[in-house]
C-alpha positions as CSV (number, residue, x, y, z in Angstrom):
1,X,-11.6,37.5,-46.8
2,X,-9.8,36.1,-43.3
3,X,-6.5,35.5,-43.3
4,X,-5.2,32.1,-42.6
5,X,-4.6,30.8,-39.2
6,X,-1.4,29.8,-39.6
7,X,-0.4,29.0,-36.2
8,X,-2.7,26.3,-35.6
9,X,-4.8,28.1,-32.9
10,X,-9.0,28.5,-32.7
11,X,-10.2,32.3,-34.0
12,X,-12.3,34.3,-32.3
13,X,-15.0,33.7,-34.9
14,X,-14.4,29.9,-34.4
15,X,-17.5,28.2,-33.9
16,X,-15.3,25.1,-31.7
17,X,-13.5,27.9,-29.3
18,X,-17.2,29.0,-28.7
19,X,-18.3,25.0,-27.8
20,X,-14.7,25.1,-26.0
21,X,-15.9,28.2,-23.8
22,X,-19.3,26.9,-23.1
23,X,-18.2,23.5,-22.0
24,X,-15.8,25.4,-19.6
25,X,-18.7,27.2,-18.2
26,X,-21.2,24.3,-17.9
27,X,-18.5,22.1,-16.1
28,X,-17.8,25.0,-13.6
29,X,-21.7,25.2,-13.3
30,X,-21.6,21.0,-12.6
31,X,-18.8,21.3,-10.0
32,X,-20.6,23.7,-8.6
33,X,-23.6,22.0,-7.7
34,X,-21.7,18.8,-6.6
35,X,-19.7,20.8,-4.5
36,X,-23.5,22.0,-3.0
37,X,-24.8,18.2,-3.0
38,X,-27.6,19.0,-4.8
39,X,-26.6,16.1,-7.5
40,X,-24.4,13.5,-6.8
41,X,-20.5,12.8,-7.8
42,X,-19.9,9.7,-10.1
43,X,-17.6,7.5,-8.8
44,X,-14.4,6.7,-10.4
45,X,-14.0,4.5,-13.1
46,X,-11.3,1.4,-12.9
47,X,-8.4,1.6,-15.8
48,X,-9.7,-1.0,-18.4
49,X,-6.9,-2.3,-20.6
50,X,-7.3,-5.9,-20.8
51,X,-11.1,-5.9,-21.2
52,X,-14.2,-6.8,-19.1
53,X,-13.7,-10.5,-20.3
54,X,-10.7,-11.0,-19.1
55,X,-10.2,-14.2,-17.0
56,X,-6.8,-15.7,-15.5
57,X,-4.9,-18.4,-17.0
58,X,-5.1,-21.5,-14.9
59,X,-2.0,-21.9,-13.0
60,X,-0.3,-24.9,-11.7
61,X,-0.1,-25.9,-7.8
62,X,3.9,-25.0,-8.3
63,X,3.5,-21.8,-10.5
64,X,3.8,-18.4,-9.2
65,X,3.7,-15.4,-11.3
66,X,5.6,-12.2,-9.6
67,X,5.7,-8.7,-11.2
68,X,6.8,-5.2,-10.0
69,X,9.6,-3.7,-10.7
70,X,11.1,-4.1,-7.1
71,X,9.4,-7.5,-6.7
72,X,11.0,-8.7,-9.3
73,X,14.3,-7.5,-8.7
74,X,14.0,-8.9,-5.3
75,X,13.3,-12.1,-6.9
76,X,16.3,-12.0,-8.7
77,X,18.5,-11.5,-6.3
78,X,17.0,-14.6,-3.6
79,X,19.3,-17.6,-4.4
80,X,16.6,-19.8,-3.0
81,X,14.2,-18.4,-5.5
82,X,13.6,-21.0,-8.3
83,X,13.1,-18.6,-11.5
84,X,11.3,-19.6,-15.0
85,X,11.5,-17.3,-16.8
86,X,11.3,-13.4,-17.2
87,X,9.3,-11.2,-19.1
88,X,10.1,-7.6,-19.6
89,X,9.2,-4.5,-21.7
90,X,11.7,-2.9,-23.4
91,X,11.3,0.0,-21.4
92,X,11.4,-1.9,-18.2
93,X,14.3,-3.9,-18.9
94,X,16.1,-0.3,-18.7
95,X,14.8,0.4,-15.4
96,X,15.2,-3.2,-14.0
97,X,19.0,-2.4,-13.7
98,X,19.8,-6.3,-14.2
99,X,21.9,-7.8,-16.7
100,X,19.4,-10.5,-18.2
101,X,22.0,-12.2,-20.5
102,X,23.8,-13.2,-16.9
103,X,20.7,-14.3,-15.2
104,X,21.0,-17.8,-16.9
105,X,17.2,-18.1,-17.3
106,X,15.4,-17.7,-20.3
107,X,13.8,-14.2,-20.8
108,X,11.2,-12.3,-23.3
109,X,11.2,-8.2,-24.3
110,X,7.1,-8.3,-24.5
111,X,4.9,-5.5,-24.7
112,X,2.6,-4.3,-21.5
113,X,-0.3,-5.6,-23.4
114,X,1.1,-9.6,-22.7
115,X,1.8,-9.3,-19.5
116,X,-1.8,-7.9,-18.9
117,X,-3.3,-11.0,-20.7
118,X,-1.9,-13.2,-18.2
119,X,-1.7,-10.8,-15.5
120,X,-5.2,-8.9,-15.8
121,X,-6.1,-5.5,-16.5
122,X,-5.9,-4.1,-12.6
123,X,-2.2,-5.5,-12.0
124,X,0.4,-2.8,-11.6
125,X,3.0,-4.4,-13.3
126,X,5.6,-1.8,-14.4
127,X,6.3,-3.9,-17.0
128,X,7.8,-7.1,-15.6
129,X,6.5,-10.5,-14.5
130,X,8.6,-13.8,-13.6
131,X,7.3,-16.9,-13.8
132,X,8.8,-18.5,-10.6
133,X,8.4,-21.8,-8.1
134,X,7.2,-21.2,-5.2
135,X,9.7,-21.3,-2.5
136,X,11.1,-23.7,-0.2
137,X,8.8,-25.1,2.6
138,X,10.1,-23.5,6.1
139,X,10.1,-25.8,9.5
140,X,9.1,-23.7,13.0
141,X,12.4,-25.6,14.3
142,X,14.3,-23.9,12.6
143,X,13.6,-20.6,13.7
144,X,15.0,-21.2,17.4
145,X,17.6,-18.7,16.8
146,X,15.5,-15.8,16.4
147,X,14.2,-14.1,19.4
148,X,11.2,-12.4,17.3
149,X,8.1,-14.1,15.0
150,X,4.9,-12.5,14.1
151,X,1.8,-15.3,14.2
152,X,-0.9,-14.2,11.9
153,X,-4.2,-16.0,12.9
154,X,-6.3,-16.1,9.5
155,X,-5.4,-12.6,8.4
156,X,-7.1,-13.1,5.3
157,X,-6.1,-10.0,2.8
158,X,-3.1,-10.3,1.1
159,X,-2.4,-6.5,0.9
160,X,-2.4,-6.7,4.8
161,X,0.3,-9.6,5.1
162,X,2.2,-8.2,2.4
163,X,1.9,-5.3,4.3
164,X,3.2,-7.2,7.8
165,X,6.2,-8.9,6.3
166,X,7.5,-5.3,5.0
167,X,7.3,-4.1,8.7
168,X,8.8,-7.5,9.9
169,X,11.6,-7.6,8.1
170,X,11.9,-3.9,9.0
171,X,11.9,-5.1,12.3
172,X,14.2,-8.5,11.8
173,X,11.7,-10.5,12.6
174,X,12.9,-14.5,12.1
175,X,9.8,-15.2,10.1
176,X,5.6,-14.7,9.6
177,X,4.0,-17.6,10.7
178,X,0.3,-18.0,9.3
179,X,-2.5,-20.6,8.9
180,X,-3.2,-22.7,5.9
181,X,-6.5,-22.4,5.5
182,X,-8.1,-18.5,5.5
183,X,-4.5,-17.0,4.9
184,X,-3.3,-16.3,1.4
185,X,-0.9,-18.3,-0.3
186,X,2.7,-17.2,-2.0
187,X,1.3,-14.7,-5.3
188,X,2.0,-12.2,-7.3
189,X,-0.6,-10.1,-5.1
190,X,1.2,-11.2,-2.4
191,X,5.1,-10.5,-3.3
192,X,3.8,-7.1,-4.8
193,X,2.1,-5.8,-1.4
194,X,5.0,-7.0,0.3
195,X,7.6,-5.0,-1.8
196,X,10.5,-7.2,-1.8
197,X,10.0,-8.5,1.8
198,X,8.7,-12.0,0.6
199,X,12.2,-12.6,-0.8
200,X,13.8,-11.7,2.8
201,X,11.5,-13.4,5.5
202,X,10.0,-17.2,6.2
203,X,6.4,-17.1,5.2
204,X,5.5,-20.3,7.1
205,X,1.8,-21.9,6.8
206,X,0.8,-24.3,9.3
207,X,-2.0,-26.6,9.5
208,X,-3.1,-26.4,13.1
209,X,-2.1,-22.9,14.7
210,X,-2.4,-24.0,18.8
211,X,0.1,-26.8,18.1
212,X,2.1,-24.2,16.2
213,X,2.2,-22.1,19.5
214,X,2.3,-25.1,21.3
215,X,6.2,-25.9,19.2
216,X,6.8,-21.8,20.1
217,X,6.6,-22.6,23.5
218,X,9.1,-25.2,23.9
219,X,11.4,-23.6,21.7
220,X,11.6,-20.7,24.2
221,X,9.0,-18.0,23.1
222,X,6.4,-16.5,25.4
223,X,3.6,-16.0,22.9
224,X,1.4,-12.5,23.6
225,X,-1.9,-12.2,21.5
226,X,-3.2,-8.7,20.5
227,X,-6.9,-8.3,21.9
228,X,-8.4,-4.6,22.1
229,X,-9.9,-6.2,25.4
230,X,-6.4,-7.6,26.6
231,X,-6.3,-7.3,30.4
232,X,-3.0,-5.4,30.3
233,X,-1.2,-3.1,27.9
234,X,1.3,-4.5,25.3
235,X,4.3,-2.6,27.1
236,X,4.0,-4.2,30.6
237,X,3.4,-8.3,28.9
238,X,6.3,-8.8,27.5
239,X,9.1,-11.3,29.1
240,X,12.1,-13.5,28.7
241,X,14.2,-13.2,25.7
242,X,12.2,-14.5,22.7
243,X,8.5,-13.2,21.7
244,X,6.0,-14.2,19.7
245,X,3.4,-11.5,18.7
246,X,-0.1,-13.2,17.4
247,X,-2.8,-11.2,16.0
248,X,-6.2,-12.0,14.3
249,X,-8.3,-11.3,11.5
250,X,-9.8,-8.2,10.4
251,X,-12.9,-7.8,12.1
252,X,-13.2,-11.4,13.8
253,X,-9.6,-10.6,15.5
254,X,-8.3,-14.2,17.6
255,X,-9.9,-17.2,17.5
256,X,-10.9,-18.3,20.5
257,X,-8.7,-21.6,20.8
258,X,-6.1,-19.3,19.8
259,X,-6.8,-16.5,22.8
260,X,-6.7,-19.7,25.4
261,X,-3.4,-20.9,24.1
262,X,-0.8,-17.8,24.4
263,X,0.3,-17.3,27.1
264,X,-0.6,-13.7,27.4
265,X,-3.2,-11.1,26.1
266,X,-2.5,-7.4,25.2
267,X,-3.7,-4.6,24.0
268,X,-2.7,-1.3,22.0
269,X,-3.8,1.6,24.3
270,X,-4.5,4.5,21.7
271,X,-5.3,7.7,23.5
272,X,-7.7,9.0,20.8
273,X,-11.2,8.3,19.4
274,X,-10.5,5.8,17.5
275,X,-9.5,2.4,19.3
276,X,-9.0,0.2,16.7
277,X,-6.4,-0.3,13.7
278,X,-6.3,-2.1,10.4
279,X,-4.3,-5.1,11.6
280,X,-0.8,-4.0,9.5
281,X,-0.5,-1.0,11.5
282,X,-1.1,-2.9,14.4
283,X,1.7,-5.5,13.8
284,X,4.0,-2.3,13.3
285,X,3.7,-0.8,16.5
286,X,3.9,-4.2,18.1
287,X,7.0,-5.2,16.7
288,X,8.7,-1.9,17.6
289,X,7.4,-1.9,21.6
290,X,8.8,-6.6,20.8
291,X,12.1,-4.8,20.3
292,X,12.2,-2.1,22.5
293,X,11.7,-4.7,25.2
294,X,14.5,-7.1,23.5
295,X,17.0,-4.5,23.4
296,X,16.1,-3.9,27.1
């Protein structure tokens, strides 16, 4: 008679630490042959933990949900920020590092499961969403003061112009002008690629982008759009005291109303095989050859 296992483990006469051993070798055999192409490798599967049905609550035209941990706390701290009402995991409240009883809105300890019902099952979270209004309309007059913008001609993807307002506040850039139409709109999406920077920059929409430029250039601001065919490089367009950099879409790049109203084109010379960037990269090297020139 055996003796008892007492310690929990398989025994060598353990008919699962013999499957255990074979499914060991039959995955090494698997990798193997991916590794060899001769069968293909299954793409990754998405996290599910809302569900396949999930579907987004209907929001109002003046109802903006924001979540992420730094998002949120970003939120918070904005004065001109009109805030709902918070809610928060237990665990997240902890890392949130607020004091919610002094916030003087109302607030909710959830669980992550909530916020993904209103959220969806793809939103990284952390925990936290705030129901929020959306902020306060900006005017291009009042950005005479600053001697840097970033003009966004339908840049479409909201992960790239929350990517661009990180770099422009980076940069102190006054503000990120955009279109109405083909340009996202303030969301959680948004405030999340953009990290906090939403809560520190003017995200102004215009309806008609050459009369926006148009304004720029009586305010003061030469306006240089980004071209990969621009006559010139960036370095050697710049002049006067007050820039404006426009760039264009992914793919489409500037309009071409837009390429006959600045007053300059440009280009990013890149010395390797690959001559064009995603359009958030772009805008970063821009803005730091706008303010090598400004600090000139």
């Amino acid at each position: 008679m055996s003796k008892d296992n007492k310690s929990g483990g398989k025994t060598a006469t353990d008919p699962s630490a013999k499957d255990t051993h074979y499914a060991t070798l039959r995955r090494a055999h698997r990798d193997a042959k991916r590794e060899r192409g001769e069968i293909p490798t299954p793409q990754p599967q998405k996290r599910k933990r809302g569900g396949e049905d999930w579907k987004p609550p209907a929001l109002a035209p003046d109802q903006v949900h924001l979540y992420g941990l730094h998002t949120v706390r970003a939120a918070l701290d904005n004065p001109e920020r009109k805030k709902i009402k918070l809610f928060v995991t237990q665990n997240a409240l902890a890392r949130l590092e607020v004091d919610v009883e002094a916030l003087g809105i109302p607030f909710e300890i959830v669980s992550p499961q909530e916020i993904d019902k209103v959220l969806g099952p793809e939103a990284i979270h952390q925990g936290v969403m705030l129901e929020t209004r959306p902020l306060p309309v900006r005017r291009l007059e009042a950005l005479k003061e600053s001697p840097l913008l970033l003009v966004l001609d339908q840049v479409t993807d909201p992960h790239n112009v929350g990517a661009i307002m990180r770099s422009a506040v980076a940069f102190n850039a006054g503000a990120v002008i955009t279109t109405q139409r083909y340009s996202p709109t303030e969301s959680g999406v948004l405030a999340k690629s953009a990290s906090g920077a939403l809560e520190l920059i003017p995200y102004i929409q215009v309806t008609n982008l050459a009369d926006a430029l148009g304004e720029l250039h009586k305010l003061g601001f030469s306006t240089i759009g980004l071209d990969s065919e621009g006559p010139a490089p960036l370095e050697g367009t710049f002049s006067g005291q007050k820039v404006a950099l426009v760039l264009g879409s992914e793919g489409k790049g500037l309009r071409q109303k837009t390429r006959e109203t600045v007053n300059a084109l440009a280009r990013l010379d890149m010395p390797g095989s690959i001559k064009s960037l995603n359009v958030s990269n772009a805008a970063a090297i821009a803005l730091y050859a706008a303010r090598l020139h400004l600090k000139a």
